[in-house]
Backbone atoms as SQL, in Angstrom:
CREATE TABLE atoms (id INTEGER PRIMARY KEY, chain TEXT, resi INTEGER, resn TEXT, atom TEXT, x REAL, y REAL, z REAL);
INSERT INTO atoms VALUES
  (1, 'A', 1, 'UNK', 'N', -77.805, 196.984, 82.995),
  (2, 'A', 1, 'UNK', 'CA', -77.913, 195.749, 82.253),
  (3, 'A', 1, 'UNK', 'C', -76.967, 194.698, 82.805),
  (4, 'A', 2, 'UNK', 'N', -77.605, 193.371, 82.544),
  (5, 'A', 2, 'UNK', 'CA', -76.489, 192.474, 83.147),
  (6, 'A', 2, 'UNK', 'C', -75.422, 192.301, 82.134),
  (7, 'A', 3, 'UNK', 'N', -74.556, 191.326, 82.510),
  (8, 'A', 3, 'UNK', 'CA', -73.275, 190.527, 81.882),
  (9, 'A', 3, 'UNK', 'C', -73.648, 189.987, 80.547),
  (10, 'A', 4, 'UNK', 'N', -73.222, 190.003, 79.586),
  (11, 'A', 4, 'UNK', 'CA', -73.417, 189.140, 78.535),
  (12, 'A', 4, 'UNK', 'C', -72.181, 188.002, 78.266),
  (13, 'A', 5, 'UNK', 'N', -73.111, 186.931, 78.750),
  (14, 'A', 5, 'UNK', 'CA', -72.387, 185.470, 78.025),
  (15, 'A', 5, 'UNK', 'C', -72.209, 185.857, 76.698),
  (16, 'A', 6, 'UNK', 'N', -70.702, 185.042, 76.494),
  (17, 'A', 6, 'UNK', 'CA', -70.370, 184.937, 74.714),
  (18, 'A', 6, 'UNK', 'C', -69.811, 183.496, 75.083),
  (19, 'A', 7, 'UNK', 'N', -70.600, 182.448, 74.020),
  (20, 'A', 7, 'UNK', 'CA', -69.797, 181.576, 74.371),
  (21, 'A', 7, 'UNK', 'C', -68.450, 181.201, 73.513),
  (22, 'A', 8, 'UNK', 'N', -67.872, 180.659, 73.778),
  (23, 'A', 8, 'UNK', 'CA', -66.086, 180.369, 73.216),
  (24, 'A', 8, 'UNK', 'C', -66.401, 179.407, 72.047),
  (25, 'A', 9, 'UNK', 'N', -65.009, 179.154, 70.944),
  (26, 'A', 9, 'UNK', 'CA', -64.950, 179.064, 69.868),
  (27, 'A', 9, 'UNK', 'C', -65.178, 177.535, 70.392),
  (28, 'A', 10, 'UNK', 'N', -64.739, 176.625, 71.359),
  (29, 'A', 10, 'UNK', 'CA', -64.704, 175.462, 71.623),
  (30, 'A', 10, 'UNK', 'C', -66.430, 175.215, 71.953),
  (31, 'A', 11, 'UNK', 'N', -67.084, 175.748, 72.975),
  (32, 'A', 11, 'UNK', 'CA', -68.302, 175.847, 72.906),
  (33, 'A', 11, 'UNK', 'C', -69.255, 175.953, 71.686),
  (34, 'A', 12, 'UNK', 'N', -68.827, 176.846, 70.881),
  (35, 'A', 12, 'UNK', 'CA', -69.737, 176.476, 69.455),
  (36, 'A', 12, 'UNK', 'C', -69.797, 175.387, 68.611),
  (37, 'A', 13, 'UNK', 'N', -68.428, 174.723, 69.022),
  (38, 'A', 13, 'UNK', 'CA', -67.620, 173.646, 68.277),
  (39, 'A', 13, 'UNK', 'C', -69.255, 172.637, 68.333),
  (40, 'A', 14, 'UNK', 'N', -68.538, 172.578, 69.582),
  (41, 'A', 14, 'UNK', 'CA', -69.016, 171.178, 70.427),
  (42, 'A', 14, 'UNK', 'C', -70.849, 171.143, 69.929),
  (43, 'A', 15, 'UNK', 'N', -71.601, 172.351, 69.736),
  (44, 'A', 15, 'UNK', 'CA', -72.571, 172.395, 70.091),
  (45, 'A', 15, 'UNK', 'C', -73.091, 171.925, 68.361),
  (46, 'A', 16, 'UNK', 'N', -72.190, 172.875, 67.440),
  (47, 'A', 16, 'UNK', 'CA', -72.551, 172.403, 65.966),
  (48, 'A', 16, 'UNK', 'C', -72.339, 170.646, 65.687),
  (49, 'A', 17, 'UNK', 'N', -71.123, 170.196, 66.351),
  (50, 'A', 17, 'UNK', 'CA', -71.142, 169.102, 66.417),
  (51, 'A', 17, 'UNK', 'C', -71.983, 168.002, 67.167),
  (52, 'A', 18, 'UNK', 'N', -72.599, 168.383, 68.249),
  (53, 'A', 18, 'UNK', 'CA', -73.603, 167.592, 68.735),
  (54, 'A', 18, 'UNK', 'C', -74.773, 167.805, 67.942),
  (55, 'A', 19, 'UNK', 'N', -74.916, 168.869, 67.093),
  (56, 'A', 19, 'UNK', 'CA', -76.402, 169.070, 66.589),
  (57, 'A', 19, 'UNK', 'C', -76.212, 168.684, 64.702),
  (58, 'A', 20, 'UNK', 'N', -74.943, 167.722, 64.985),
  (59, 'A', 20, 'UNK', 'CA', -75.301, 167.484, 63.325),
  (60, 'A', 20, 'UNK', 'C', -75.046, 165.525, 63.489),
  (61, 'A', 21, 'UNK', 'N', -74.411, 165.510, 64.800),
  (62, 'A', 21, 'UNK', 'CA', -74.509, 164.070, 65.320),
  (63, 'A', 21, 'UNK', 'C', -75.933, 163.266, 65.521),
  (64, 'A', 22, 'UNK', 'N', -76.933, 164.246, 66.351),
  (65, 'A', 22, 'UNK', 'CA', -77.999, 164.061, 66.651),
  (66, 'A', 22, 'UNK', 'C', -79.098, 164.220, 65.537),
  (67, 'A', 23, 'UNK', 'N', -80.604, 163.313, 65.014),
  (68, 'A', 23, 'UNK', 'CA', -81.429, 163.659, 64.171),
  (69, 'A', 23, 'UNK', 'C', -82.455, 164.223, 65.255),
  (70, 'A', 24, 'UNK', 'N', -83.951, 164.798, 65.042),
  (71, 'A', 24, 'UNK', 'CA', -84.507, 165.537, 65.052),
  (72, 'A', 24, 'UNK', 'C', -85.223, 164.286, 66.401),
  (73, 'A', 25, 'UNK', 'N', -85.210, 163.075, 65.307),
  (74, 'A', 25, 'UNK', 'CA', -86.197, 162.081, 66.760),
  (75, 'A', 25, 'UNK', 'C', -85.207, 161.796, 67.565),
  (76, 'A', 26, 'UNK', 'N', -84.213, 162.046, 67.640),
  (77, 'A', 26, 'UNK', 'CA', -83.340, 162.046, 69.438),
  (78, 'A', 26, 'UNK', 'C', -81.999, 160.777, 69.086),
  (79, 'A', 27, 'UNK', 'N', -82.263, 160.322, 67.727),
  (80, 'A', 27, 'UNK', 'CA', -81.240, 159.098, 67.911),
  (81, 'A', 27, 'UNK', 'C', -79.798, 159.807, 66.896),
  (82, 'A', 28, 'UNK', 'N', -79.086, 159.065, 67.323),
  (83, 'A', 28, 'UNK', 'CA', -78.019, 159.511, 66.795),
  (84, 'A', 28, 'UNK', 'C', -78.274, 158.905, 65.185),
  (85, 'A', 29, 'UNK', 'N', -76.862, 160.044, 64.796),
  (86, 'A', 29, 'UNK', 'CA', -77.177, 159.767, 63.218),
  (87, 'A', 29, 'UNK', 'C', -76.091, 158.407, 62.874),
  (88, 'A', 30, 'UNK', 'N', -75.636, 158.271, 62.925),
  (89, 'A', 30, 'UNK', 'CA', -74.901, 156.553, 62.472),
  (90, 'A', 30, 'UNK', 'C', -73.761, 157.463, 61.432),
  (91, 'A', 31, 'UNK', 'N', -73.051, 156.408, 61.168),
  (92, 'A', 31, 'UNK', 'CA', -72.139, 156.461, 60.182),
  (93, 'A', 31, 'UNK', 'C', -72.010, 155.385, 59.162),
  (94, 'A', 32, 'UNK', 'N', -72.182, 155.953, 58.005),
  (95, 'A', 32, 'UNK', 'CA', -72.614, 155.332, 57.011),
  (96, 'A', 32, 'UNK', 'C', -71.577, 154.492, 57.006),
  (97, 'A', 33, 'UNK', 'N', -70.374, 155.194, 56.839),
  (98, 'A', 33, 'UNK', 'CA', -69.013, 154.255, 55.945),
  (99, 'A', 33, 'UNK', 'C', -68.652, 153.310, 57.115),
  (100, 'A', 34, 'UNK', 'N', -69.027, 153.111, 58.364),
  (101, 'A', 34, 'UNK', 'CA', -68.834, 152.315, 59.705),
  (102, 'A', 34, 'UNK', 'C', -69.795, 151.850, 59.153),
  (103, 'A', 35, 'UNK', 'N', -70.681, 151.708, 59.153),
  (104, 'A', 35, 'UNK', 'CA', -72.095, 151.135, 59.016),
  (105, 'A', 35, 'UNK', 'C', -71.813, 150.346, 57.756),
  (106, 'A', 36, 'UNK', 'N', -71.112, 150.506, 56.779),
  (107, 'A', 36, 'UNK', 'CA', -71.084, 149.727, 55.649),
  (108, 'A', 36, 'UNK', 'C', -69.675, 148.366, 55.570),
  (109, 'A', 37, 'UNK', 'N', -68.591, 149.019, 57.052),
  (110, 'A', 37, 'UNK', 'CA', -67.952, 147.952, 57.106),
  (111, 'A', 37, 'UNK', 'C', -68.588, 146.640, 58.345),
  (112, 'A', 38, 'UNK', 'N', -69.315, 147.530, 59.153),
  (113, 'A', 38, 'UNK', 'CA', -70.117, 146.327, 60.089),
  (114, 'A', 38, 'UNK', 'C', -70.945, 145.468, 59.506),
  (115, 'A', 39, 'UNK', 'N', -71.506, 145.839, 58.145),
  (116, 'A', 39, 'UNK', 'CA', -72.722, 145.305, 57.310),
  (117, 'A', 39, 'UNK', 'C', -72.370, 143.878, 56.699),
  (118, 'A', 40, 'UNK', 'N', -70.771, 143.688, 56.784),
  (119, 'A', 40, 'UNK', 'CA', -70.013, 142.351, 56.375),
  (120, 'A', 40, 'UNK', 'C', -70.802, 141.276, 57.087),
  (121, 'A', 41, 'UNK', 'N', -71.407, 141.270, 58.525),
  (122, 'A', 41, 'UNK', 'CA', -71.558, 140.196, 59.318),
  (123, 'A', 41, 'UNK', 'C', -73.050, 139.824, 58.831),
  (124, 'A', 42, 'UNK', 'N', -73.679, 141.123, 58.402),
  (125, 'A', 42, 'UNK', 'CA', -74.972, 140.816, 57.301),
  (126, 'A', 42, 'UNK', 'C', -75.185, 139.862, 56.337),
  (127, 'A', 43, 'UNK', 'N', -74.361, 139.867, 55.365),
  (128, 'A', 43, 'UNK', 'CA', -74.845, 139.325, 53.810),
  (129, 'A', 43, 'UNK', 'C', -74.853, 137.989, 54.046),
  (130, 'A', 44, 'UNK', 'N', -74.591, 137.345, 54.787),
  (131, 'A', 44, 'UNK', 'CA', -74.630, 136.035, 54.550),
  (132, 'A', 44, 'UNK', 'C', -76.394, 135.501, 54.246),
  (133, 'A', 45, 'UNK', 'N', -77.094, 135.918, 55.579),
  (134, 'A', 45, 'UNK', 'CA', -78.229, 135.828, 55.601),
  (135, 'A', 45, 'UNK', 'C', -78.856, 137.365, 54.385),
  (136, 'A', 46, 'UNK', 'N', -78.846, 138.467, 54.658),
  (137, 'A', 46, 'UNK', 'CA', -79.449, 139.341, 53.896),
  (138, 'A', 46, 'UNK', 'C', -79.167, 139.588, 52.870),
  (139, 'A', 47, 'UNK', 'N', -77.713, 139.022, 52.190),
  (140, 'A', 47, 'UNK', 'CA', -77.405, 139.381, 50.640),
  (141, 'A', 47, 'UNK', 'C', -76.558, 140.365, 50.528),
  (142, 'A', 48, 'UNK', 'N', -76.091, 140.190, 49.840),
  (143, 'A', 48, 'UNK', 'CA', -74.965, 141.963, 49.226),
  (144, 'A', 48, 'UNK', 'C', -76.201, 142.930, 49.284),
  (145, 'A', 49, 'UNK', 'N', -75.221, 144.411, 50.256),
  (146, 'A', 49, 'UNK', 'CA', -76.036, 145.717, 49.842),
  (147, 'A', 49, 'UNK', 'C', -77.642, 145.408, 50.895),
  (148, 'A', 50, 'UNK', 'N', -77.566, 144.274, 51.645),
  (149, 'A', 50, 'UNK', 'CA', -78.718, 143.827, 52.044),
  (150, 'A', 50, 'UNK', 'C', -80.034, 143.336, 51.350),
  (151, 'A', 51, 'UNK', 'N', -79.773, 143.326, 50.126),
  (152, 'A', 51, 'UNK', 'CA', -80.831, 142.444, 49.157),
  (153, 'A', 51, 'UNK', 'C', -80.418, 141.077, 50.029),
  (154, 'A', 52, 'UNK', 'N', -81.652, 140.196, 50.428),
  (155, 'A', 52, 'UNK', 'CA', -81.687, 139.057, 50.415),
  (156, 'A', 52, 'UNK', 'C', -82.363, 138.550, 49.074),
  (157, 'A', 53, 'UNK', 'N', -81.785, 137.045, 49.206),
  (158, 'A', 53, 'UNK', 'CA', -82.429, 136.529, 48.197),
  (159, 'A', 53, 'UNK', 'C', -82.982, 135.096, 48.394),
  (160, 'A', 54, 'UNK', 'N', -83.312, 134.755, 50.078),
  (161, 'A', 54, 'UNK', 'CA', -84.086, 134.392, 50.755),
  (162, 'A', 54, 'UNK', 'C', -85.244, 134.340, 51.369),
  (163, 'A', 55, 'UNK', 'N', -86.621, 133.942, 51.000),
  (164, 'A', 55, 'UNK', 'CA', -87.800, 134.207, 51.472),
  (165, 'A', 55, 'UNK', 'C', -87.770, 134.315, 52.899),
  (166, 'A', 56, 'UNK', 'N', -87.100, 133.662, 53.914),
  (167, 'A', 56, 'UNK', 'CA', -86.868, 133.926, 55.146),
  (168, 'A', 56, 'UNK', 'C', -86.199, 135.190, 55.708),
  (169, 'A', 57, 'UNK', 'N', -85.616, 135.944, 55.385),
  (170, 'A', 57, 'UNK', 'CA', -84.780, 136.489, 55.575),
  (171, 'A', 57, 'UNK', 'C', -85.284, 137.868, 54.810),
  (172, 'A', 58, 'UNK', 'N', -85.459, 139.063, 55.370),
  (173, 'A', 58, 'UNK', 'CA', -86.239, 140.292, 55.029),
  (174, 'A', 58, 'UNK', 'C', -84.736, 141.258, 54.235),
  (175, 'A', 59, 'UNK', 'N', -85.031, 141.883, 53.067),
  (176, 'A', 59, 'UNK', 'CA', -84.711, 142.518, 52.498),
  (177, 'A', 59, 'UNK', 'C', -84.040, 143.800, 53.645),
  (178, 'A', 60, 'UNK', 'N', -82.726, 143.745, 53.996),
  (179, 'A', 60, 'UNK', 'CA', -83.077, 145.121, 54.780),
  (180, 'A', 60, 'UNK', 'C', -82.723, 146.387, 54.244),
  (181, 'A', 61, 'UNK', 'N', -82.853, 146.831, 52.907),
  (182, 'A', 61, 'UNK', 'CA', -82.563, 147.949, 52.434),
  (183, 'A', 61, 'UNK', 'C', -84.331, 148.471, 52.068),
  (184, 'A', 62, 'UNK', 'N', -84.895, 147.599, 52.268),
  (185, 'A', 62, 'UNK', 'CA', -86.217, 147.778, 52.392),
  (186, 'A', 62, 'UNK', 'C', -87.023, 148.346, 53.354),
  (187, 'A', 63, 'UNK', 'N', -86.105, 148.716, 54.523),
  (188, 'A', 63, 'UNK', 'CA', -86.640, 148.703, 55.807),
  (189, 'A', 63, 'UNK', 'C', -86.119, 150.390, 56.035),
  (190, 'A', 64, 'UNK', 'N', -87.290, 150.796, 56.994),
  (191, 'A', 64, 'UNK', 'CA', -86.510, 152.191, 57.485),
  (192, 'A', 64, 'UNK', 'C', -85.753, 152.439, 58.802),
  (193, 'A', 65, 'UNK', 'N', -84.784, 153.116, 58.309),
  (194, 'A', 65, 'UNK', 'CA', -83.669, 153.653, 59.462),
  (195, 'A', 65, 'UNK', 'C', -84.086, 152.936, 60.869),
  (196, 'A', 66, 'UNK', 'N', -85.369, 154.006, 61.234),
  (197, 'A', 66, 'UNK', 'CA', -85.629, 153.717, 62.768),
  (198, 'A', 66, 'UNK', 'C', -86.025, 152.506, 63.145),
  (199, 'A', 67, 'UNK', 'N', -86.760, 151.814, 61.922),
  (200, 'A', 67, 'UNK', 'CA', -87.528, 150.524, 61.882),
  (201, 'A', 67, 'UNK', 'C', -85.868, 149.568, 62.788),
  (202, 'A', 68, 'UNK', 'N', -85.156, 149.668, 61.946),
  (203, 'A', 68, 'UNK', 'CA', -84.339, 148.693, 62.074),
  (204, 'A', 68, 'UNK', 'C', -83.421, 148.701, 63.361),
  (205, 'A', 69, 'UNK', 'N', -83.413, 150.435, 63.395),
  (206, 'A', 69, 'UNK', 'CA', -82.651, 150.303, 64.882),
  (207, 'A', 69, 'UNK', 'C', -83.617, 149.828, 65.706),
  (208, 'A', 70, 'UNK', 'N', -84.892, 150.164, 66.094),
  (209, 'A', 70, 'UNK', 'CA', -85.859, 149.628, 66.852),
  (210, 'A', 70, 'UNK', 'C', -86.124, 147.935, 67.182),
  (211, 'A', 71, 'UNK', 'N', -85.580, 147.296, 65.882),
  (212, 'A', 71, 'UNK', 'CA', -85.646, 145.721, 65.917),
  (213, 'A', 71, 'UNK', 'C', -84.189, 145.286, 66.232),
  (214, 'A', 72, 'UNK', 'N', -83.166, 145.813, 66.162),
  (215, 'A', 72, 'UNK', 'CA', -81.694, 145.186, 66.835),
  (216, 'A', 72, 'UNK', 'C', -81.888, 145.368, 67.763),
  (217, 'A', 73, 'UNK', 'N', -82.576, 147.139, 68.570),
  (218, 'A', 73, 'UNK', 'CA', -82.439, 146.575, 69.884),
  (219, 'A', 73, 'UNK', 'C', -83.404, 145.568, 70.932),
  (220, 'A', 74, 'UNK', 'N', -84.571, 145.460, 70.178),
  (221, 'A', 74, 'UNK', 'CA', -85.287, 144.317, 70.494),
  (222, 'A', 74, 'UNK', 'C', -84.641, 143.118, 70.183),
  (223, 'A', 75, 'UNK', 'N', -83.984, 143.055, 69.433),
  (224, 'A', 75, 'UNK', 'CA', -83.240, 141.320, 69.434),
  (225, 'A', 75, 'UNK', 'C', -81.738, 141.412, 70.639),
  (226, 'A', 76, 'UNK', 'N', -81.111, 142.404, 70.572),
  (227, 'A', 76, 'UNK', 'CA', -80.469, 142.570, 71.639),
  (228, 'A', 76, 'UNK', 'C', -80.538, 142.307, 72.760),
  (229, 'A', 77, 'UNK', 'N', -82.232, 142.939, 73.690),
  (230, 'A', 77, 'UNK', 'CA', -82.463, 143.020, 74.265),
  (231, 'A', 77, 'UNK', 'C', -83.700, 141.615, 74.491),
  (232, 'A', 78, 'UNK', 'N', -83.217, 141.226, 73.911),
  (233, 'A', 78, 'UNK', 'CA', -84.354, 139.951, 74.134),
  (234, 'A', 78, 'UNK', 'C', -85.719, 139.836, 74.031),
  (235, 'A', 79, 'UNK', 'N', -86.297, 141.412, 73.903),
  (236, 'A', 79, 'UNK', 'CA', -87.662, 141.489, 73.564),
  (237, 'A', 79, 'UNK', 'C', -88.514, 140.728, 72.571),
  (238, 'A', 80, 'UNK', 'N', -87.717, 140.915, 71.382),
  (239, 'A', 80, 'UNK', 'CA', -87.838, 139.637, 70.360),
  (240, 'A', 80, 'UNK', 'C', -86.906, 139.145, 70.563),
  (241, 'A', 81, 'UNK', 'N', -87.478, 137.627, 70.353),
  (242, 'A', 81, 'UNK', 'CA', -86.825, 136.245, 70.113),
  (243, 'A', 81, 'UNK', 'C', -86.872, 135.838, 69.037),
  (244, 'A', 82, 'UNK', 'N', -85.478, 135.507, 68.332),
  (245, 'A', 82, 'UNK', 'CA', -84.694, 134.721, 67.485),
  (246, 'A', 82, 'UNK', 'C', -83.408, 134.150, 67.596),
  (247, 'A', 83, 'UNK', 'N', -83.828, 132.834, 67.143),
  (248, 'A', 83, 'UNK', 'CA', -82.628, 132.155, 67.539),
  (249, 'A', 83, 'UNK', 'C', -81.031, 132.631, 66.633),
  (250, 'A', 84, 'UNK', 'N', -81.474, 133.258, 65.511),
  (251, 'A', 84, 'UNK', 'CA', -80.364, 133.498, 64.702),
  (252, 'A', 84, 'UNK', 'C', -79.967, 134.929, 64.927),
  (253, 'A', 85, 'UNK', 'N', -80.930, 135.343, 65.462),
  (254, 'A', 85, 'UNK', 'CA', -80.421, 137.375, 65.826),
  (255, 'A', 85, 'UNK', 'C', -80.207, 137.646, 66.949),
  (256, 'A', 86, 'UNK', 'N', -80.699, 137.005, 67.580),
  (257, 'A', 86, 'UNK', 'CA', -80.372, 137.536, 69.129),
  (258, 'A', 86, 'UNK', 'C', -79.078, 137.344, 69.514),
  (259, 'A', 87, 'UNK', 'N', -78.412, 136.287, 68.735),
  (260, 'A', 87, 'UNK', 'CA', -76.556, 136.112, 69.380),
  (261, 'A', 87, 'UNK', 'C', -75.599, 137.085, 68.376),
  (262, 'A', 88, 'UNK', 'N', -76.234, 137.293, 67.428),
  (263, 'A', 88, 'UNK', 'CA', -75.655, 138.789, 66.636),
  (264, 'A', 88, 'UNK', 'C', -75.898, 139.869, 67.332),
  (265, 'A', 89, 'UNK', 'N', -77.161, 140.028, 67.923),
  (266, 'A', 89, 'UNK', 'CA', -77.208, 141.451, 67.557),
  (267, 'A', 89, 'UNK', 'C', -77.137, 141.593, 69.553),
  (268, 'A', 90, 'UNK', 'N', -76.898, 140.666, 69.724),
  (269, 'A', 90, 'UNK', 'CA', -76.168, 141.005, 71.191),
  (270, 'A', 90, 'UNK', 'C', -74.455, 141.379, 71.955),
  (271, 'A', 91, 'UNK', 'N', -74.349, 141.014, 70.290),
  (272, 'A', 91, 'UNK', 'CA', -72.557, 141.598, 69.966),
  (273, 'A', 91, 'UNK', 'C', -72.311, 143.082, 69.758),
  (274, 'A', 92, 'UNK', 'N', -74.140, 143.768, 69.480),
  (275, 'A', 92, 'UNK', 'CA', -73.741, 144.789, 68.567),
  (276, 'A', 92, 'UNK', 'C', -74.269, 146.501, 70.051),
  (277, 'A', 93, 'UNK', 'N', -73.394, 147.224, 69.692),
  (278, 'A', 93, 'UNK', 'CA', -73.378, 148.563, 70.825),
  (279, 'A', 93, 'UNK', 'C', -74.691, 149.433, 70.010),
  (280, 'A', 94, 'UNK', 'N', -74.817, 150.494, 70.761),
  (281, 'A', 94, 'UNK', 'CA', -76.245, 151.323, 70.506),
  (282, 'A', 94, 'UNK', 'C', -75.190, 152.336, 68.598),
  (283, 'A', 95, 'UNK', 'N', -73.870, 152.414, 69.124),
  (284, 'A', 95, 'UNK', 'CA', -73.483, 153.010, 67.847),
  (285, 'A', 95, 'UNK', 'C', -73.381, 152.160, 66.719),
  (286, 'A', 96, 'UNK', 'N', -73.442, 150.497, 66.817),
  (287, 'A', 96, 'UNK', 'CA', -73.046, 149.744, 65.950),
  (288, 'A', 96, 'UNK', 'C', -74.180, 149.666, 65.096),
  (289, 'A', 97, 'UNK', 'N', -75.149, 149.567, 65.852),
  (290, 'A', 97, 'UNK', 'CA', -76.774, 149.464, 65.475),
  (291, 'A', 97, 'UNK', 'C', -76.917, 150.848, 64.456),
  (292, 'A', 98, 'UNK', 'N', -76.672, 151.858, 65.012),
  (293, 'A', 98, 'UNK', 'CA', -77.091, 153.078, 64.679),
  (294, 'A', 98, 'UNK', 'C', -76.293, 153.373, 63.118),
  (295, 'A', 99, 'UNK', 'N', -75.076, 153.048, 63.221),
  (296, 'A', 99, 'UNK', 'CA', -74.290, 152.985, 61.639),
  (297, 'A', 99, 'UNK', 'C', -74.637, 151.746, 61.010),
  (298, 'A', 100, 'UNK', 'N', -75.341, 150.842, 61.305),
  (299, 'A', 100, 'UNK', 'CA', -75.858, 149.657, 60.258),
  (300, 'A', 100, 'UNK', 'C', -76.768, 150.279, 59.660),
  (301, 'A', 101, 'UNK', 'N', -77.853, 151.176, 60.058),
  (302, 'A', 101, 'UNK', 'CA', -79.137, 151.426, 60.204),
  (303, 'A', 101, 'UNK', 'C', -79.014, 152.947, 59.066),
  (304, 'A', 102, 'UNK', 'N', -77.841, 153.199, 59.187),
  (305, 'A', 102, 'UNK', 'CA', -77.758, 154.461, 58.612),
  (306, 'A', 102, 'UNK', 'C', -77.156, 153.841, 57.131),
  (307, 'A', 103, 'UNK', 'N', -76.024, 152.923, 56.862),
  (308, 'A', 103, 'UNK', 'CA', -76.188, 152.156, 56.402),
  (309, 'A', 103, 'UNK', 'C', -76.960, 151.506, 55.147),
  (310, 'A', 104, 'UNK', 'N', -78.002, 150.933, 55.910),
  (311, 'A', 104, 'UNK', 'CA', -78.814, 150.349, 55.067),
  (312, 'A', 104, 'UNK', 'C', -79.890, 150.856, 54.251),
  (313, 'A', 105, 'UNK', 'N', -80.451, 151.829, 55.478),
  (314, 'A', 105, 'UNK', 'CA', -81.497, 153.525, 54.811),
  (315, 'A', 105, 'UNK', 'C', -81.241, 154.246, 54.172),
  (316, 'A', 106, 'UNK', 'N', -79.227, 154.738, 53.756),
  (317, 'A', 106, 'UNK', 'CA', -78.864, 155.038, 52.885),
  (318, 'A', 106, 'UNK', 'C', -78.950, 154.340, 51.662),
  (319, 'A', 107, 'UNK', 'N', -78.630, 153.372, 51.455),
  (320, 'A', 107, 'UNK', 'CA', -78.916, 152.330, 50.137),
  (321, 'A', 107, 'UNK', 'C', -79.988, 151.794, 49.615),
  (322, 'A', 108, 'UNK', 'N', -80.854, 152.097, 50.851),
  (323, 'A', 108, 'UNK', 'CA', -82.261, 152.323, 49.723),
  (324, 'A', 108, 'UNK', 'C', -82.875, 153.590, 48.948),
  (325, 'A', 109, 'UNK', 'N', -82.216, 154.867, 49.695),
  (326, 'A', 109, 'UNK', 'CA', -82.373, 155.738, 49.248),
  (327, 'A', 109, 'UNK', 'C', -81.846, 156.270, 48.219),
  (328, 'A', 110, 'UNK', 'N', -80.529, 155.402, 47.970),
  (329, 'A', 110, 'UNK', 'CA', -80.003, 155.591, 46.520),
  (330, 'A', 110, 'UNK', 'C', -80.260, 154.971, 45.825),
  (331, 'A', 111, 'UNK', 'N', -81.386, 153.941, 46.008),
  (332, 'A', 111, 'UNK', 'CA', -82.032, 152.776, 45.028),
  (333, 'A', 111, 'UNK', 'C', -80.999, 151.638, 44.580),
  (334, 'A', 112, 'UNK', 'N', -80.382, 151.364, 44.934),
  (335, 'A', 112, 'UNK', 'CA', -79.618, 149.781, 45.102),
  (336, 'A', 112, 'UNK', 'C', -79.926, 148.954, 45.265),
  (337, 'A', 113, 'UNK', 'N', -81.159, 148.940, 45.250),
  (338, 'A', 113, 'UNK', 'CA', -82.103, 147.421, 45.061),
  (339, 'A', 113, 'UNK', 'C', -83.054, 147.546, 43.981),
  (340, 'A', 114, 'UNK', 'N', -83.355, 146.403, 43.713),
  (341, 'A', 114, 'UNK', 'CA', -84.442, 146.691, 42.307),
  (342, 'A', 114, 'UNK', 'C', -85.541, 147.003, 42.793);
């Protein structure tokens, strides 16, 4: 019989920790409580908690997780154009996005909006 690999206590570490970092569709999981102090640069336009209370301006606790990371990095990335998001959300890193997003999907899921 051959050798048996065991892997080390640091190796399991790492591996439970990458697999509770990561969700199932490949994106990282965000951090809520980061995600809820980046969310400051939000309310102006989206409202406390992300309720807007602007017809222009989309509710984003309304929106899902991926939805939203999918549209920062299109405004990031210039894919969509807006004149008011694209100079935000070109400030913002793939983790900044990812804890807004976690964030905001959390607070709808605890129903914080009417």
């Amino acid at each position: 019989m051959g050798k048996r690999r065991v892997m080390s206590d640091k190796g399991v570490a790492l591996l439970v920790t990458l697999s509770l970092a990561i969700t199932p569709n490949g994106h990282t999981a965000g951090d809520v409580e980061d995600g809820m102090r980046k969310a400051a640069m939000c309310v102006s336009c989206h409202g406390a908690d992300g309720v807007s209370e602007h017809d222009g301006w989309p509710s984003l606790v309304r929106l899902d997780k991926d939805y939203i990371v999918s549209q920062l990095k299109a405004y990031r990335d210039r894919a969509r154009i807006s004149e008011w998001m694209n100079p935000v959300a070109q400030m913002l890193s793939d983790k900044d996005i990812e804890d807004l997003a976690a964030w905001f999907s959390q607070r709808r899921l605890q129903g914080s909006w009417q």
